[in-house]
Every structure is written in structure tokens, then in C-alpha cells.
C-alpha positions in Angstrom: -41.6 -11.5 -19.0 -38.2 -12.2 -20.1 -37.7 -8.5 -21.0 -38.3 -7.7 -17.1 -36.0 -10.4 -16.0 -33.3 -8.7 -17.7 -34.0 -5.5 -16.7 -34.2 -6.4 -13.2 -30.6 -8.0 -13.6 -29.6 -4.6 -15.6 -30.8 -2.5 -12.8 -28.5 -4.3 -10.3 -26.1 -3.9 -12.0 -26.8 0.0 -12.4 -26.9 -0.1 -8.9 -23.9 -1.5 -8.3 -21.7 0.3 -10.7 -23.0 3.2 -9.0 -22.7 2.6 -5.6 -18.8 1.9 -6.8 -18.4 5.2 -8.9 -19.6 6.8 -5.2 -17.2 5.1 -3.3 -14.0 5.9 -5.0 -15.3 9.5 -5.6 -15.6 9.8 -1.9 -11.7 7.9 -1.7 -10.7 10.7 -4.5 -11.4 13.2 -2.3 -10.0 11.8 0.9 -6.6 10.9 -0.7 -6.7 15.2 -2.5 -6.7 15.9 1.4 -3.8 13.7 2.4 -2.1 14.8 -0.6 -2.5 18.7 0.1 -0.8 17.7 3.6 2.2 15.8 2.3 2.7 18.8 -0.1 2.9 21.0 2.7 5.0 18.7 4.8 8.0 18.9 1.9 7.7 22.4 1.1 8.6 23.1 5.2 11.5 20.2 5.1 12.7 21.9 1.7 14.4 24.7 3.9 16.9 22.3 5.1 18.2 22.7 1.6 19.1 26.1 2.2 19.5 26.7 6.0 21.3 25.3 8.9 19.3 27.0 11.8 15.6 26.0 10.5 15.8 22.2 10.5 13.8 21.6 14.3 11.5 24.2 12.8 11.2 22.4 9.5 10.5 19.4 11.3 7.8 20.8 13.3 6.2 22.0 10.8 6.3 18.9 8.9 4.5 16.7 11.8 1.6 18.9 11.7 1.2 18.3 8.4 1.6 13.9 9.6 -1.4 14.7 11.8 -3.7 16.2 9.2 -2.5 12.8 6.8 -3.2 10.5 9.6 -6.9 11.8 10.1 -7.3 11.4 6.6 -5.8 7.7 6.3 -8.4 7.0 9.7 -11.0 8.5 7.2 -9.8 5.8 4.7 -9.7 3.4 6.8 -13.2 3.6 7.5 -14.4 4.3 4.2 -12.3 0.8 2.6 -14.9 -1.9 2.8 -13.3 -5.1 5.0 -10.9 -7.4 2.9 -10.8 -4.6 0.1 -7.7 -2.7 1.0 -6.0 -4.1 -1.9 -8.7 -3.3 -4.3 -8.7 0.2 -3.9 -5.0 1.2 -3.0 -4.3 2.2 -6.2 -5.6 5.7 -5.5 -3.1 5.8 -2.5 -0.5 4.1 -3.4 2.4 6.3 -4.7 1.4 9.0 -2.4 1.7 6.6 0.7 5.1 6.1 -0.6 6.1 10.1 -0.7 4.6 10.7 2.6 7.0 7.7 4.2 9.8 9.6 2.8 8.7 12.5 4.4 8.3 11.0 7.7 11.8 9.2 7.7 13.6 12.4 6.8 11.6 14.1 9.0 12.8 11.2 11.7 16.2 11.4 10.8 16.6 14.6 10.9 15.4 14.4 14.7 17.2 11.5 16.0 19.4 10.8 12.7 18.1 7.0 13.1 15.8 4.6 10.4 12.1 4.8 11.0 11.0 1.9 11.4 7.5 0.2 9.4 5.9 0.1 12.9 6.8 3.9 13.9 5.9 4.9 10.5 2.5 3.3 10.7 1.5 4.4 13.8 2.3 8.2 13.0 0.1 7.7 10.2 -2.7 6.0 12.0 -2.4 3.1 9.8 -2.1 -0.6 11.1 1.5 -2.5 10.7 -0.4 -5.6 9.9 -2.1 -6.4 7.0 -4.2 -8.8 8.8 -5.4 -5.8 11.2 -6.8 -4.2 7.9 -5.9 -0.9 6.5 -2.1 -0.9 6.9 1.1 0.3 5.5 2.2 -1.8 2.9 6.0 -3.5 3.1 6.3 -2.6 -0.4 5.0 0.9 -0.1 7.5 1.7 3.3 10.4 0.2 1.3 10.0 2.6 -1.5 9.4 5.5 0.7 12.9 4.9 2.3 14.6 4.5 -0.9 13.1 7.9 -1.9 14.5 9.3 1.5 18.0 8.0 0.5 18.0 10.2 -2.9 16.6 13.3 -0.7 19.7 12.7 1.7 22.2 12.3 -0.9 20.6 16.0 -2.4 21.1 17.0 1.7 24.9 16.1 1.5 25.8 18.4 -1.3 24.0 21.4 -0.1 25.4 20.9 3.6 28.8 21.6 2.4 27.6 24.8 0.3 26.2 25.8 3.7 29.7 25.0 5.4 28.3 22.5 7.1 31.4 19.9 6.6 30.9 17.1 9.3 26.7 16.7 8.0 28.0 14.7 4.9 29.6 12.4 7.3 27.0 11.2 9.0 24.5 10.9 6.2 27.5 8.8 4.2 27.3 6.2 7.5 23.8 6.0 7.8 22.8 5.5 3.8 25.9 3.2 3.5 23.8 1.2 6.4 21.2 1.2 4.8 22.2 0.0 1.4 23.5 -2.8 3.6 20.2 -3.6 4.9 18.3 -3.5 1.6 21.0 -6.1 0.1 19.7 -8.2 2.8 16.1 -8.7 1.0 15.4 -11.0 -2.0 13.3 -8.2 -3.9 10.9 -9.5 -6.4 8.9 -6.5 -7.1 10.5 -4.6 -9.9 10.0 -0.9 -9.7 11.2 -1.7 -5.9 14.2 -3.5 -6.8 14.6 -0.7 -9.9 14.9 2.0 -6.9 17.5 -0.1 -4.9 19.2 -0.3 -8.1 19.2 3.7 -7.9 20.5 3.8 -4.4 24.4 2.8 -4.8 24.4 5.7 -6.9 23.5 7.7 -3.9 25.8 6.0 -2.2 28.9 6.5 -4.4 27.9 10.4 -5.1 27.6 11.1 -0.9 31.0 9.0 -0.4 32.7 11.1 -3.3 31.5 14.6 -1.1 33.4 12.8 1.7 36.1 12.3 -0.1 36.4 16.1 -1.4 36.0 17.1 2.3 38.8 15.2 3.4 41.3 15.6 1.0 40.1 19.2 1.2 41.2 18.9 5.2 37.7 20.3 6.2 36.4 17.6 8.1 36.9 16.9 11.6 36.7 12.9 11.4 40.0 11.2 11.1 38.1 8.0 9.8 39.4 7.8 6.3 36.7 7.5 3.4 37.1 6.9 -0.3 34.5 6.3 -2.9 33.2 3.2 -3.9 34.6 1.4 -6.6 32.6 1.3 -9.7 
């Protein structure tokens, strides 16, 4: 008798654990999807790195790829059990992070502005809250941007090989922004506050192109710009 007792509380448990393995298969192979789409989306952005007449085209390209991720994240959103977001998000985790870099680069190369967590959400058909369920993590949108930042500071540099000398400029303003925004927050996480730590490096690497371009007499500005101090 005893013998059938446990295996009745054995075979629940089978159950279970297999039930689980099924789930997170089935959240594997969503997030593979997603993942094939942010690829996409930064190989078409990657030409910005190389020409100064494909950037609209680049970004066109890139927010077809934002509508396959945000079907897939809808997908998700189904799929995640209610109250269990935080359970599973390991399996989307960094790649949420990528694809909110791509879609702020993606936005400021548009409209050369921030995206904000709410925008950024809604392109990818995710909810802002976490009390509305399945959302974009703070955490996960902060990181994205910082990852952005680098990308822009890489943008900087091969503006000027392109001839492009008043770019720089503008991408020296808006990170230098938004290192002053980030030293607003009180950041507890440490691989967040790790990247901010990253990010006066961009900072001081786009102000010292600035720099070269105006002691060079290329740039068009007459606002004077030196690099920060160490």
C-alpha cells in the first residue's frame, strides 16, 4: 500500500517535471525566432558603418525585423503562465536587452532623440508595466540603452572616415545627455551599474573625435568642445 502511495506521489511529480521541460522547450523555440529577427535587424543597421546614403533604408529594414520580434514576444506573452514572468525570463533576458539597442539606434537614427521605455515597449508588443504582466523590464531597457551608447560611440569614428564631420557632433551632445541622465539613478544592480561604468569611456573617446575635428577646422559648429578630463 505504501509502495502505491509513493508512486502516486512519484508520478506527479513526473508529470510535472514534464509538463515544465514542455513549456520551456516551447519558450526555446519562441525566443530562436525573436532571436533570428534581432540578428537580421543589426546586420541591416550595420551599413551605417560604412555608408552615408543607406541609413532610412537601414532603418526600414530594421523595423521589419521589430514586427516579426514583437509577434514573437505576443507569442510569449501567452505562452508565460500569469505571475511567472520572472520565472522564466532567463531565456529572454539578454536578448531583450540587444533588441532595445537595436530599437533605440534604430530611433535615433530617425528622429536623433532617446526612446523612451514606453515607446520601446509598445514597438515590441510588450506591456510597460510589470503589473500588466509580460513587460519590458527597467533593468533590461537600461542596459539596452547603454549598449546603444557603445554602438554610437563606434558610429562617431566611422562618420568621419566617411567625411561626415558635423555626425560626431551631434552624437557627442546626445550621449553626453545621456550619461547625465543615468548619473541621475542610484543603480544597485551590478552588471547595470558595471555598463554605466563603461559609458564615460564612450563619452571621453566621442568628445576626443570632436576635438580632432575641430582643431582639424572640419567642423562647421563654432561651439567649442574639449575632452573630458580623466
Amino acid at each position: 500500500m505504501q509502495n502505491v502511495v509513493i508512486k502516486d506521489i512519484f508520478d506527479g511529480f513526473n508529470d510535472y517535471l514534464n509538463k515544465e521541460q514542455e513549456l520551456r522547450e516551447q519558450i526555446r523555440e519562441l525566443v530562436r525566432e525573436i532571436d533570428h529577427a534581432a540578428k537580421e535587424a543589426a546586420i541591416a543597421l550595420q551599413v551605417i558603418h560604412s555608408s552615408l546614403t543607406e541609413v532610412s533604408t537601414a532603418c526600414v529594414a530594421a523595423r521589419n525585423q521589430f514586427e516579426v520580434c514583437r509577434k514573437g514576444y505576443q507569442r510569449l506573452a501567452e505562452l508565460i503562465p500569469a505571475g511567472q514572468y520572472y520565472r522564466y525570463n532567463d531565456h529572454w533576458h539578454f536578448l531583450t536587452q540587444r533588441i532595445v539597442f537595436l530599437v533605440g539606434l534604430t530611433i535615433y537614427l530617425e528622429k536623433g532623440i532617446l526612446v523612451s521605455r514606453d515607446t520601446t515597449a509598445e514597438i515590441l508588443g510588450m506591456k510597460s508595466k510589470q503589473a500588466d504582466g509580460f513587460h519590458l523590464d527597467i533593468e533590461d531597457y537600461l542596459m539596452g540603452i547603454l549598449q546603444m551608447a557603445s554602438e554610437l560611440s563606434r558610429y562617431a569614428v566611422n562618420s568621419v572616415t566617411l567625411g561626415d564631420y558635423d555626425r560626431p557632433l551631434a552624437i557627442s551632445k546626445f550621449v553626453a545627455d545621456l550619461n547625465s541622465g543615468f548619473r541621475l539613478l542610484n543603480l544597485k544592480n551590478d552588471g547595470l551599474r558595471k555598463r554605466f561604468d563603461a559609458l564615460k569611456y564612450d563619452v571621453k573617446k566621442i568628445e576626443e573625435i570632436v576635438y580632432d575635428i575641430s582643431i582639424r577646422g572640419l567642423r562647421t559648429d563654432s561651439t567649442d568642445t574639449t575632452p573630458a578630463e580623466q
